[in-house]
Structures are given as C-alpha cells and as structure tokens.
N, C-alpha and C positions, 0 to 999 in steps of 0.2 A: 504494500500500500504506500502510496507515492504521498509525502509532506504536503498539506496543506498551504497555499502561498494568502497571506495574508495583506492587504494595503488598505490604503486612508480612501475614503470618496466622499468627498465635503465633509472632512474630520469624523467621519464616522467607519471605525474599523469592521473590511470587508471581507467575502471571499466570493467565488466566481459560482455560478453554478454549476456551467460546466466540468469545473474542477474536482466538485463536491459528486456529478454522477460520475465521473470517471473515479473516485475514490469510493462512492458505494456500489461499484459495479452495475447499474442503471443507466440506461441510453437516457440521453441529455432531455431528448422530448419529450421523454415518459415521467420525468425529474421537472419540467416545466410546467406539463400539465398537471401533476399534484400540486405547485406551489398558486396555480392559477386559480385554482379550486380552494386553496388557503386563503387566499386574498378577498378571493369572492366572499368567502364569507367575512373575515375580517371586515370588510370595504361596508358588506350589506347590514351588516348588525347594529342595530340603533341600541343597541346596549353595552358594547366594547370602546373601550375608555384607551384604545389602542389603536396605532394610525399604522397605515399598510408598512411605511418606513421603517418603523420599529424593528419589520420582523425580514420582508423583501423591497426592494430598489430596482423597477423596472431599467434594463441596460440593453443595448446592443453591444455587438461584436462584427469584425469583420470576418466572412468565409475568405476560404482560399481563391476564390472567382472577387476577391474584393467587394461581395456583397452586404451590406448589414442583414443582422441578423438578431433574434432578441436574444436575451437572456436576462437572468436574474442576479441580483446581488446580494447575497443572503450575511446579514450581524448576527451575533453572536446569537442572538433569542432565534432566529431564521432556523441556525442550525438545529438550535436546541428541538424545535419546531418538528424539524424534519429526521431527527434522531430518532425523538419522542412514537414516530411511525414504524421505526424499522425494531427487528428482531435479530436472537442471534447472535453470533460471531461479528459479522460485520458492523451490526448497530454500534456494538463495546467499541470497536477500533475506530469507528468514522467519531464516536464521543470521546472518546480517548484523543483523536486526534486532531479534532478543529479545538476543543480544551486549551491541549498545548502550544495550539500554534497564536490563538487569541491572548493566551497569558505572556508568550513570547513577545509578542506584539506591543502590548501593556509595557513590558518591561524594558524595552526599547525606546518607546517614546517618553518614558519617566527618565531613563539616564540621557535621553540628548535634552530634556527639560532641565537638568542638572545645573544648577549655576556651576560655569569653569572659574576655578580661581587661578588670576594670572600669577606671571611668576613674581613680578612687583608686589602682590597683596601677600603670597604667598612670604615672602622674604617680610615684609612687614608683619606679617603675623609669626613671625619665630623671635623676629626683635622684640614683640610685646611681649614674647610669651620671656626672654632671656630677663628683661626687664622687669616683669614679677618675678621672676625665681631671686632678682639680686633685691628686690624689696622685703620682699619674705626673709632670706637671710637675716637683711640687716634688722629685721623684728625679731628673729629667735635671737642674733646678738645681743641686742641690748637685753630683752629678756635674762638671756644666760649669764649677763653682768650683773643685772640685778640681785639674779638669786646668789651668785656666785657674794656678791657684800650683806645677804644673808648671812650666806653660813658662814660668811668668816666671824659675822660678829656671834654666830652661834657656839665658834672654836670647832666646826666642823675639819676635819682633815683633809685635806690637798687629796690624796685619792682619793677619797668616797666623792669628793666635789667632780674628780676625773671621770669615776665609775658611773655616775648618776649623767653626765653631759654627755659621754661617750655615745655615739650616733644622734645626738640632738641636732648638731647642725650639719647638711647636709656635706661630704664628703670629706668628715672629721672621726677618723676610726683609729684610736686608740690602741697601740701594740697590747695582746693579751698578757706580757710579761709585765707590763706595766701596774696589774693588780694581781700580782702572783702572792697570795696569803693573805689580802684586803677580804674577799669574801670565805675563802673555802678554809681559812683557821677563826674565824669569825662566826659569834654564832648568838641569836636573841635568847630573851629569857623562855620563849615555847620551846623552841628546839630546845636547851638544856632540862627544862618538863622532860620531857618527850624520851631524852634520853637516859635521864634517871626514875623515867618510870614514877612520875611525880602527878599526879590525874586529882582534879578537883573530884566532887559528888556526881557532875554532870557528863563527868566520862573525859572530859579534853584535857588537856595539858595546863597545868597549874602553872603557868607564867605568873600571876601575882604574888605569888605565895615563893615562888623563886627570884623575883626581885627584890621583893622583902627582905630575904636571907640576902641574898648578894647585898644589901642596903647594908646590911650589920656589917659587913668583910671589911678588911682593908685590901684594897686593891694598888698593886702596881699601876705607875706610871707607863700605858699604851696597854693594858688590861680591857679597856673598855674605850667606846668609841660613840662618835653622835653620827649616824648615814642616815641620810634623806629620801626619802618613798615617796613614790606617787604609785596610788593604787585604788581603781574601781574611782578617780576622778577625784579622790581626797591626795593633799601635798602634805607633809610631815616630817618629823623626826624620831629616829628611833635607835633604840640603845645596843649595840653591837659589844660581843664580849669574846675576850680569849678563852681558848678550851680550858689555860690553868685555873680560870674562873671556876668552868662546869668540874674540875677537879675538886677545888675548894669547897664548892656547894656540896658535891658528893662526900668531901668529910665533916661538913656541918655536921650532916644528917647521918651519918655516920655517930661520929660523939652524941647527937641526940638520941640513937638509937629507934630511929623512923621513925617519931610520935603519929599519933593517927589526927591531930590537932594542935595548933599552934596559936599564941596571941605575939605578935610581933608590933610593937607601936602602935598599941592599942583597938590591934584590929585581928578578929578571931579568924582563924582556916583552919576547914575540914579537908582532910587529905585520903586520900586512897590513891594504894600503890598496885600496880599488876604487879608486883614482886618486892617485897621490902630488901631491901640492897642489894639487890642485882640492877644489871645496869644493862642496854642494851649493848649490841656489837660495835653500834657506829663508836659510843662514849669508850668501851672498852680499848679499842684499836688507839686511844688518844693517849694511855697510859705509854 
C-alpha cells in the first residue's frame, strides 16, 4: 500500500481521491460515486450543522488527453467518512494510513510555524544567560561573607566554615584531604547515645542526658567543636565532639555503674540501656 500524499488547498489539509481509491483498491469512479451520494445527502439535510467542505472539495484533474476531469478532495473527516464504510484488512490500513500521513502533515507545518532564532539573538541570549550566572555568584558571595563573620564571631573553626561552603558556590570544590578527621573523628551527643547504648523511655538515643554528662567533664582544648547545619530549611549550630569525649562519657557511667536514672543540674532522666556496659562495634573499634 503506497503512502498517502498529503497538501494544503486554501489552508485546509488535503488528499486526492484518486489516490485514496488506488490505496483502497477501488476504481476511482466507483470511489466518486459513493462520495457523490455523501454529499447528497450532506448538501440535502436541513438538519446537519455541516457544510459539504468539511468533509469533500469538488476538484478537477487533468487526463493524459489533457482533459479535465472531476475529482474529489477529501480532509481529514472525508477520510474518516469513507473509512467508516469499508471493512477488513484494508479499512485498518487505509485508517492507519491517511492517520499518519495527516499527523505528518500537522507536524510539519507546526515546525516551519516555528519562530527561527537568528544567530545574533541567539548569541544574545547566552550573554544574558553568562550574565545571570555572574549575578547569582556574586549573591551567594556576599551571602557566604556574611555567614562566614557569623561564625567567626560564633568561634566556629576555619574547617567546619570550609566543610559547610564546600560546593556553595559554583565551581569551588574543596580537596577531600582538606577535612580529613573534621567529620569522620567527630561525633554529636546522639551518635555517642547510640553508641553506648544510652536510649531514653521512648526508644531513641539519649542525647540530652549525654550532654549533661559531657557538661560535668573537663574537656581538652579541640575536644569539642561548634559546625553549622542546615537541614529540612532550618540554619544552626551544633556541638561536634572527639571520640576521647564518647571514651570519657563511657567511664562516667562506668564509675556510676549504669544508674537507670539520673538528676544532673537539676533536671531528672530516665535511662534505658539495650545492654548496660556494653558498647557497640563502631565505639569499640575507637579504643
């Protein structure tokens, strides 16, 4: 079955008749005379709210004697029309196939519709765009000044200030050696919960009740640290410790002999332990 050829006749997309009975295997006249009989009635109905164009386009053609000759010009509904008749094998293919060639169609005259952008706009439009990227910069800069006389006056440390900027502004990436022990010997008051096995009543990790104790400690000088978080759209500060810390805390409560309740600075905690002095792997591996 040979391609349906598709074209414009007074901006409305067509096809031939002829082309349509040589694609349903139907002599052309016999193809005429059904659509003639369509119209008729179309044409005759004081109730149809639908004009013969809609569906066929009275046309000529020239024969091979250079005679005119009729024919029709059947849109997209025409086919439909004339589909809607046939049976079969062939009905699928000839619907199948004016389908694809009117969407074809469609698609063609939508890209040459296309505004072309010249290479002048184009080249304009990459300088606007170079143009925001160095405006943006210079907002996350000053931003990243800001914070940055933040946390000095916080006494935040020069790496956690590094660690927290690291990918803020675009094409500032930070050697990983550069915080090599800043996070992975650093550790908060949950995680030291967590790994001495320290659980409030509610099941989670007794951080309060392990800052408390760490409160009473004396602590060396770079024991403990101030890093800055942003997380779920909240900015902060928070308290970072060495693992001799989570050592210390584990001989508090050690000398304590795991009480199952504590009053520290006037503030009472219930404790439960998955294991009273045992520790997990990770805190083990630190000794």
């Amino acid at each position: 079955m040979k391609e349906l050829t598709v074209f414009q006749h007074n901006t409305v997309d067509v096809v031939d008749s002829r082309q349509v009975a040589e694609m349903i295997g139907k002599d052309h006249a016999h193809l005429m005379r059904d659509i003639a009989g369509y119209a008729k009635i179309i044409e005759s109905s004081s109730q149809t709210k639908f004009g013969l164009a809609d569906f066929f386009i009275p046309s000529t053609y020239k024969d091979a004697q250079d005679k005119p000759r009729p024919c029709y010009l059947l849109t997209k509904k025409g086919c439909d029309m004339v589909a809607n008749k046939m049976t079969g094998e062939k009905g699928v293919l000839f619907t199948a196939a004016y389908v694809t060639a009117f969407e074809a169609m469609r698609q063609h005259i939508q890209s040459e519709a296309a505004p072309k952008i010249s290479p002048d706009k184009e080249e304009r439009a990459k300088n606007a765009a170079k143009r925001l990227h160095i405006m943006e910069l210079n907002a996350k800069s000053r931003a990243a000044s800001q914070m940055q006389r933040l946390w000095n006056a916080a006494g935040i440390q020069p790496q956690y200030q590094a660690l927290t900027l690291n990918g803020y502004l675009d094409g500032l990436r930070l050697p990983q050696e550069a915080f090599s022990g800043v996070c992975t010997h650093m550790l908060d008051a949950t995680t030291i919960a967590k790994n001495l096995n320290i659980y409030s009543k509610s099941g989670k990790p007794h951080a309060q009740l392990v800052g408390a104790v760490i409160s009473t400690l004396e602590l060396l000088p770079g024991e403990s640290a101030e890093t800055p978080y942003s997380r779920n759209g909240h900015d902060g500060v928070s308290t970072q410790y060495a693992t001799s810390v989570q050592t210390k805390v584990w001989q508090w409560f050690e000398a304590a002999h795991w009480p199952a309740a504590l009053d520290i600075k006037g503030r009472h905690y219930n404790i439960v332990y998955t294991e009273p002095g045992a520790v997990s792997t990770v805190f083990r591996d630190t000794f």
